[in-house]
Biopython code that builds the backbone (N, CA, C, O; Angstrom):
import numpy as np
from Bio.PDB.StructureBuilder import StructureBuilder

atoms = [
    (1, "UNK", "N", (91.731, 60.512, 105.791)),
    (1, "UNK", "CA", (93.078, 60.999, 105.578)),
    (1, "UNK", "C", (93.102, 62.525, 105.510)),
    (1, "UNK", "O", (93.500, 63.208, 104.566)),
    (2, "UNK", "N", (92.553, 62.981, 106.802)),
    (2, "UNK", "CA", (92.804, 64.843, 106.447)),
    (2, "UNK", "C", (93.839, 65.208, 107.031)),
    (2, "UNK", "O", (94.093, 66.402, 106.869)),
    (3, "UNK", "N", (94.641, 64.558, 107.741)),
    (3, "UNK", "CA", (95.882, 65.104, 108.578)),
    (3, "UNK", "C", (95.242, 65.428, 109.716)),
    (3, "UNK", "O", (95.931, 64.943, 110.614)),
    (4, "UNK", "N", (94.456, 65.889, 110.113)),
    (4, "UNK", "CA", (93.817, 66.161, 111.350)),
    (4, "UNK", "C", (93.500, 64.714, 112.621)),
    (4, "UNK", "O", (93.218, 63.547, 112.347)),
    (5, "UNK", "N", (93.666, 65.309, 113.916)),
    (5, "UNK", "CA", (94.008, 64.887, 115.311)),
    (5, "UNK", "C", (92.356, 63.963, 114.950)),
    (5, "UNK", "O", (91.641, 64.238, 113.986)),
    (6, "UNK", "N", (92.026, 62.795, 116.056)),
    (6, "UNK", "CA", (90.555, 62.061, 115.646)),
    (6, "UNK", "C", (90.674, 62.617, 117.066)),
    (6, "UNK", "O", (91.589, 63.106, 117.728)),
    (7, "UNK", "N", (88.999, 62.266, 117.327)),
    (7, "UNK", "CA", (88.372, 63.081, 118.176)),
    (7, "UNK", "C", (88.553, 62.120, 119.327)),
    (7, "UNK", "O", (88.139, 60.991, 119.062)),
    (8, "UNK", "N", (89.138, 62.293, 120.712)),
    (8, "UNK", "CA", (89.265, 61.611, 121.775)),
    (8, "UNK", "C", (91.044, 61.381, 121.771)),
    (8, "UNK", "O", (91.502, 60.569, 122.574)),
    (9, "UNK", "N", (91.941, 62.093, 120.885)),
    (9, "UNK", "CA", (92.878, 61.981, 121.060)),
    (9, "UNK", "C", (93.686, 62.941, 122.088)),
    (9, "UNK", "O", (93.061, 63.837, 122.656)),
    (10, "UNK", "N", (94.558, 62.827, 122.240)),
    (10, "UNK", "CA", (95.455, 63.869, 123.615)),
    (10, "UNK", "C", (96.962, 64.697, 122.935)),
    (10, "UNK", "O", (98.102, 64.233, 122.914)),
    (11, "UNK", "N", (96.749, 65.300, 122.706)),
    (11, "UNK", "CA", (97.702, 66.674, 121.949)),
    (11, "UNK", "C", (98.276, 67.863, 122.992)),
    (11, "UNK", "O", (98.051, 67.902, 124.201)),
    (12, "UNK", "N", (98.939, 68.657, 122.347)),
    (12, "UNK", "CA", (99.231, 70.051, 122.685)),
    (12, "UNK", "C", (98.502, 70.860, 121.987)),
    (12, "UNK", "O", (98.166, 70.337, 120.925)),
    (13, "UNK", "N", (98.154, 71.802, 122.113)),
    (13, "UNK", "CA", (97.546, 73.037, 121.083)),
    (13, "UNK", "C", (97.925, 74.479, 122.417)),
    (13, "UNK", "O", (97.861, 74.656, 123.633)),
    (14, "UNK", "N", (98.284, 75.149, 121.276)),
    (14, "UNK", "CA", (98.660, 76.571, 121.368)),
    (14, "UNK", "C", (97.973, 77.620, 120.514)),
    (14, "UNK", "O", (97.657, 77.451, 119.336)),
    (15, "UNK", "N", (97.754, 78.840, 121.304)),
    (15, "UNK", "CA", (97.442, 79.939, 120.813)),
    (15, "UNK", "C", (98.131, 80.526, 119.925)),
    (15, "UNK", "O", (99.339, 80.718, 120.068)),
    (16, "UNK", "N", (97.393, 80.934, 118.771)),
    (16, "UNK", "CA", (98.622, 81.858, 117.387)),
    (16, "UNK", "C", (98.932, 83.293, 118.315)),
    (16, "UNK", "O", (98.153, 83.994, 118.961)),
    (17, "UNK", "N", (99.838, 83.362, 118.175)),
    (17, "UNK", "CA", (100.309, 85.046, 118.686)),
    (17, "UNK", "C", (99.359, 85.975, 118.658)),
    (17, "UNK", "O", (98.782, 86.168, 117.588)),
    (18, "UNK", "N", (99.005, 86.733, 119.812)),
    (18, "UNK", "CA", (98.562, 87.568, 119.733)),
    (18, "UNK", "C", (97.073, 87.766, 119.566)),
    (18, "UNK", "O", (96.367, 88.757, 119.382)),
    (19, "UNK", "N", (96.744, 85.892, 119.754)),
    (19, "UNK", "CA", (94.881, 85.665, 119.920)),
    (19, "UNK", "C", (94.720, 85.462, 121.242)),
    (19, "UNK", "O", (95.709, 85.151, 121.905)),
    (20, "UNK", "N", (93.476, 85.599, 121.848)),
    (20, "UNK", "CA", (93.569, 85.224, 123.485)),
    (20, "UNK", "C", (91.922, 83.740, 122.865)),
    (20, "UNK", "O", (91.095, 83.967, 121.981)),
    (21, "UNK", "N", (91.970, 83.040, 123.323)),
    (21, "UNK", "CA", (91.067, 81.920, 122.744)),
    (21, "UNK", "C", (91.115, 81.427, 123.983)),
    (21, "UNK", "O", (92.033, 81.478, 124.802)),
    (22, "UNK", "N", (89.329, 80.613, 124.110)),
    (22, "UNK", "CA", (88.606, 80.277, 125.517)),
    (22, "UNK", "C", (89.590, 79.065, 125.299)),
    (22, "UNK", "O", (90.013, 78.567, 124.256)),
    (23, "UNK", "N", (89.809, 78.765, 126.571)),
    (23, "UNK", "CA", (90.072, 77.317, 127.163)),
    (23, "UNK", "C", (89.264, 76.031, 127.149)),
    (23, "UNK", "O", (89.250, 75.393, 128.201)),
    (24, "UNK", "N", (88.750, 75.671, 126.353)),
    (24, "UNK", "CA", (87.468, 74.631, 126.295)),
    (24, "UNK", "C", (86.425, 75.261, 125.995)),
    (24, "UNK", "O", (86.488, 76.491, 126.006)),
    (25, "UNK", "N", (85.063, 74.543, 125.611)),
    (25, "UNK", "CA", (84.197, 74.821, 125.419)),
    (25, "UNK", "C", (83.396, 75.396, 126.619)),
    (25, "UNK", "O", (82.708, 76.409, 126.489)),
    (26, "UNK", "N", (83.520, 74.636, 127.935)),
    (26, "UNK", "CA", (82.967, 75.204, 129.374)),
    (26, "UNK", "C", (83.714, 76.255, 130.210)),
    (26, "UNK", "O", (83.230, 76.746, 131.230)),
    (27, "UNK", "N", (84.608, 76.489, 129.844)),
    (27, "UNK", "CA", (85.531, 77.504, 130.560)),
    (27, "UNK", "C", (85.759, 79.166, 130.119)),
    (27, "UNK", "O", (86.613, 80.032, 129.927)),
    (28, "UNK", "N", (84.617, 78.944, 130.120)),
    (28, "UNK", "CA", (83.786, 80.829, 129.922)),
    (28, "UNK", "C", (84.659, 81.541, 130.856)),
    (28, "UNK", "O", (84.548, 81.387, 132.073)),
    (29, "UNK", "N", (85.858, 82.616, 130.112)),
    (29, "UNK", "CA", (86.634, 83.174, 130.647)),
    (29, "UNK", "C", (87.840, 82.757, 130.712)),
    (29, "UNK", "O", (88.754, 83.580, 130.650)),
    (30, "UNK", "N", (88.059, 81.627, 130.828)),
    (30, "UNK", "CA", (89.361, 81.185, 130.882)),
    (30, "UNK", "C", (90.310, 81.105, 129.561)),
    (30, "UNK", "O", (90.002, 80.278, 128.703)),
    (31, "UNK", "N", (91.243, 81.780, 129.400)),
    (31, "UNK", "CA", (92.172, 81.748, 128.192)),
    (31, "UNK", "C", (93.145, 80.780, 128.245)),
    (31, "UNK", "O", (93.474, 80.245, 129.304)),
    (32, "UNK", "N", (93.855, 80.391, 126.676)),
    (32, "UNK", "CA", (94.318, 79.403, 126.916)),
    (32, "UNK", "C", (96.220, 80.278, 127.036)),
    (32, "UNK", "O", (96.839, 81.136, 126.407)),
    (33, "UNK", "N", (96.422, 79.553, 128.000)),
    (33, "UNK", "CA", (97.930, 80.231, 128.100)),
    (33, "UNK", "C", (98.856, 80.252, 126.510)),
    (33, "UNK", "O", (98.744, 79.413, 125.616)),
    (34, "UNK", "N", (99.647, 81.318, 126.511)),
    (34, "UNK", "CA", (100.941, 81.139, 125.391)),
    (34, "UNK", "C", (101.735, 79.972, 125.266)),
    (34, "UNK", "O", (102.409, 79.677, 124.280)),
    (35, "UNK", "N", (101.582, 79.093, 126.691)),
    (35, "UNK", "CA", (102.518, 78.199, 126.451)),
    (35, "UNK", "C", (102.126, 76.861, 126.513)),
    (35, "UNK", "O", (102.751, 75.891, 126.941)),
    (36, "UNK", "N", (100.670, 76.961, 125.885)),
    (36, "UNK", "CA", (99.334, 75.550, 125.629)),
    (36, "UNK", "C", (99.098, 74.957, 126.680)),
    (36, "UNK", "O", (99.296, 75.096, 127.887)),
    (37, "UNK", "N", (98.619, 74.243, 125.966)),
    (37, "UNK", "CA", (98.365, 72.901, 127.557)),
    (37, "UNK", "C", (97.851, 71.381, 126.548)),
    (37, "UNK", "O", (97.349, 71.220, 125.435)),
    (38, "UNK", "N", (98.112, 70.865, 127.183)),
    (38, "UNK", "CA", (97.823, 69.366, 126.864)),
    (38, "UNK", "C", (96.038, 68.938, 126.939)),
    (38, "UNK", "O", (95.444, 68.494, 127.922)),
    (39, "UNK", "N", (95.525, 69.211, 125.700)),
    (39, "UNK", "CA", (93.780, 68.660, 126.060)),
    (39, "UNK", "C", (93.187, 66.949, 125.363)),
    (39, "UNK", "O", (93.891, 65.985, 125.062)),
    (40, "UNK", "N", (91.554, 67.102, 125.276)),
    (40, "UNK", "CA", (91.543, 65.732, 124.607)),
    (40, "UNK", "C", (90.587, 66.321, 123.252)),
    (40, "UNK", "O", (89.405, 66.653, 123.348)),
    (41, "UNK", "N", (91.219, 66.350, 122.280)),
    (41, "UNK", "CA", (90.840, 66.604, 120.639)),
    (41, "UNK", "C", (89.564, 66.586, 120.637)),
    (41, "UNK", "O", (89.186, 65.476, 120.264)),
    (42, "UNK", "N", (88.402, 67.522, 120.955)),
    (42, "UNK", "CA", (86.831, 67.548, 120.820)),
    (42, "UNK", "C", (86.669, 68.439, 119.535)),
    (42, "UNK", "O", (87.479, 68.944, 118.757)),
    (43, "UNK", "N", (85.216, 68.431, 119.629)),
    (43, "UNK", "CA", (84.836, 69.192, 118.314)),
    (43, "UNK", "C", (84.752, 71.035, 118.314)),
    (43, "UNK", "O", (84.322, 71.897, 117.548)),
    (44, "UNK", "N", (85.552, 70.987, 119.878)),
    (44, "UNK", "CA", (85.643, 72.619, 119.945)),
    (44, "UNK", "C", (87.012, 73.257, 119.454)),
    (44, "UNK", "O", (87.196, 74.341, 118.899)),
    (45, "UNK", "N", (88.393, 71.757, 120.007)),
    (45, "UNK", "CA", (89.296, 72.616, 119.387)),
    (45, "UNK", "C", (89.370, 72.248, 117.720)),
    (45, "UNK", "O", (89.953, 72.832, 116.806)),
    (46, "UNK", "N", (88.668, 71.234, 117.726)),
    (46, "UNK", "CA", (88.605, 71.009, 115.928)),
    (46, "UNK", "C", (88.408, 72.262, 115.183)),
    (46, "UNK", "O", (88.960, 72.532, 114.116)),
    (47, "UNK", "N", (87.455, 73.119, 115.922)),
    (47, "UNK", "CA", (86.747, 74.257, 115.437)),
    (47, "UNK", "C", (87.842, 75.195, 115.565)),
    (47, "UNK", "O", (88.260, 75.781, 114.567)),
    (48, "UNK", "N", (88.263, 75.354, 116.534)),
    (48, "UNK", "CA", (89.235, 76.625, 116.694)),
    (48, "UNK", "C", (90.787, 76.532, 115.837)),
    (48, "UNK", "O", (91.443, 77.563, 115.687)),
    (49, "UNK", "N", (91.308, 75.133, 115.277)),
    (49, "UNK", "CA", (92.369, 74.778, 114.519)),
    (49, "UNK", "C", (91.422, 75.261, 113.228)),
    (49, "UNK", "O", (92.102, 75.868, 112.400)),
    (50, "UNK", "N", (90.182, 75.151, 112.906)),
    (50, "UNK", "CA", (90.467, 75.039, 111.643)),
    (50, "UNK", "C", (89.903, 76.715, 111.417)),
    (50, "UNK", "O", (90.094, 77.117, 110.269)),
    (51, "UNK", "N", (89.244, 77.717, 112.359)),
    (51, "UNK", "CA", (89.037, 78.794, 112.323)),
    (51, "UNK", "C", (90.736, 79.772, 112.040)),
    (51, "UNK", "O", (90.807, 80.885, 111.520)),
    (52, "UNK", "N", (91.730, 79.076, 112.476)),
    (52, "UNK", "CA", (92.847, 79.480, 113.011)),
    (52, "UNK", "C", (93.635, 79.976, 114.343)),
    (52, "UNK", "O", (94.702, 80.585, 114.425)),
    (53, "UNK", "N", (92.633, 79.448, 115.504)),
    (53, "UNK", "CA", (92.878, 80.621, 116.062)),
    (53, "UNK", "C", (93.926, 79.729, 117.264)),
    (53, "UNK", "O", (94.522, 80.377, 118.124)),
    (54, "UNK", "N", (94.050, 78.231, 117.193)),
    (54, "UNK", "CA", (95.262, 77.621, 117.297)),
    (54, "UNK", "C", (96.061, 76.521, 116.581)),
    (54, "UNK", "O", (95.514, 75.912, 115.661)),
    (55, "UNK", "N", (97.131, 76.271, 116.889)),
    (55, "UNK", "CA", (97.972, 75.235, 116.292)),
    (55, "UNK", "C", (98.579, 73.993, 116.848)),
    (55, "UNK", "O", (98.692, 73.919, 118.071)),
    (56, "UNK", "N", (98.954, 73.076, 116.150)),
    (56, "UNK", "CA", (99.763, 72.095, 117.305)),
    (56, "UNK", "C", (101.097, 71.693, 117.085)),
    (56, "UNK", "O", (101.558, 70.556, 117.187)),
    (57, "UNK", "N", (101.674, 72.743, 116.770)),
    (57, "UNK", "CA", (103.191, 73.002, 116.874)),
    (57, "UNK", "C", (103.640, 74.065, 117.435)),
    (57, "UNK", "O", (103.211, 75.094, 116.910)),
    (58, "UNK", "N", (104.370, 74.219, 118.339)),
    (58, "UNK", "CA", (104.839, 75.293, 119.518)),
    (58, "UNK", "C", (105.512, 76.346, 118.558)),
    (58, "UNK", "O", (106.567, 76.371, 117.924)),
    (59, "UNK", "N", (104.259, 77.357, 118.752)),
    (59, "UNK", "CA", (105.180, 78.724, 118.123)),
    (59, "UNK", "C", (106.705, 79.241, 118.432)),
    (59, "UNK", "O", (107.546, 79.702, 117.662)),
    (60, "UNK", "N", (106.751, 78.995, 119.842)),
    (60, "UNK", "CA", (108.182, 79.643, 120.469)),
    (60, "UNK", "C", (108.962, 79.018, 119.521)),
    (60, "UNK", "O", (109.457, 79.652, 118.589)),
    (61, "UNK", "N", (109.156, 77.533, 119.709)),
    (61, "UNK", "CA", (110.168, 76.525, 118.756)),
    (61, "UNK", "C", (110.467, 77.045, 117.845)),
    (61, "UNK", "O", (111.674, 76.934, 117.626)),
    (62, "UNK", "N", (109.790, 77.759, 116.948)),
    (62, "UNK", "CA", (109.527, 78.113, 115.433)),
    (62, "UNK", "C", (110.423, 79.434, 115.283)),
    (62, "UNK", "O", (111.110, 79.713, 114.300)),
    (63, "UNK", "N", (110.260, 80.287, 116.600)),
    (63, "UNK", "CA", (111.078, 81.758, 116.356)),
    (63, "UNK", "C", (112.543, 80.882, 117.171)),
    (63, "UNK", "O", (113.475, 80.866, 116.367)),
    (64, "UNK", "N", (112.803, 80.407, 118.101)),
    (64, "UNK", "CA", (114.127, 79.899, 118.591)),
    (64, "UNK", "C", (115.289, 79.648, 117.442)),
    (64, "UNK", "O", (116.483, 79.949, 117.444)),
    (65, "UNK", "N", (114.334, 78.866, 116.298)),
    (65, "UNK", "CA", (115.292, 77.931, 115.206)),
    (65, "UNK", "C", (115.516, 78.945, 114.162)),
    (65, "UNK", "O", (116.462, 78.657, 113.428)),
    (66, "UNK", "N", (114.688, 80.471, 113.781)),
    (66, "UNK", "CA", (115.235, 81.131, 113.150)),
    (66, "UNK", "C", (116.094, 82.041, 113.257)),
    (66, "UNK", "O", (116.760, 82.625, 112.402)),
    (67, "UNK", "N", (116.017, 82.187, 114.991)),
    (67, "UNK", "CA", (117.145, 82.858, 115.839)),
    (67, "UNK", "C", (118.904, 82.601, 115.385)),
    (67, "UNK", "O", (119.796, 83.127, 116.050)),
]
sb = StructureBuilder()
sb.init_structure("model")
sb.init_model(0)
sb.init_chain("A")
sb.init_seg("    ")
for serial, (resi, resn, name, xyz) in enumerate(atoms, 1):
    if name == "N":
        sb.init_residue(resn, " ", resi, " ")
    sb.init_atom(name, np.array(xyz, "f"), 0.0, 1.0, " ", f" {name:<3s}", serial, name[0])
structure = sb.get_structure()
């Protein structure tokens, strides 16, 4: 019961503002766009949600609704 995605699941995850964060674990160089992408929950983005350096709720959404 940690609230957290199990591993082999299929999500969104997004970059926090203003981080540029690899695209997978094999994709040396590749950043993950501002506007996420759809992956499958491994133990790399486990690592990077809980480092901070993404989320799985769409930042944009978040500034739209305080607009």
């Amino acid at each position: 019961m940690t609230g957290l995605p199990n591993m082999g699941d299929t999500l969104r995850v997004w970059p926090l503002a203003g981080l540029r964060v690899q695209d997978g674990a094999g994709n040396f160089g590749r950043v993950l766009a501002d506007s996420g992408r759809e992956v499958v929950w491994d133990a790399w983005w486990h690592r990077r949600l809980l480092e901070g350096a993404v989320t799985l709720s769409d930042p944009l959404a978040k500034k739209s609704k305080k607009e």
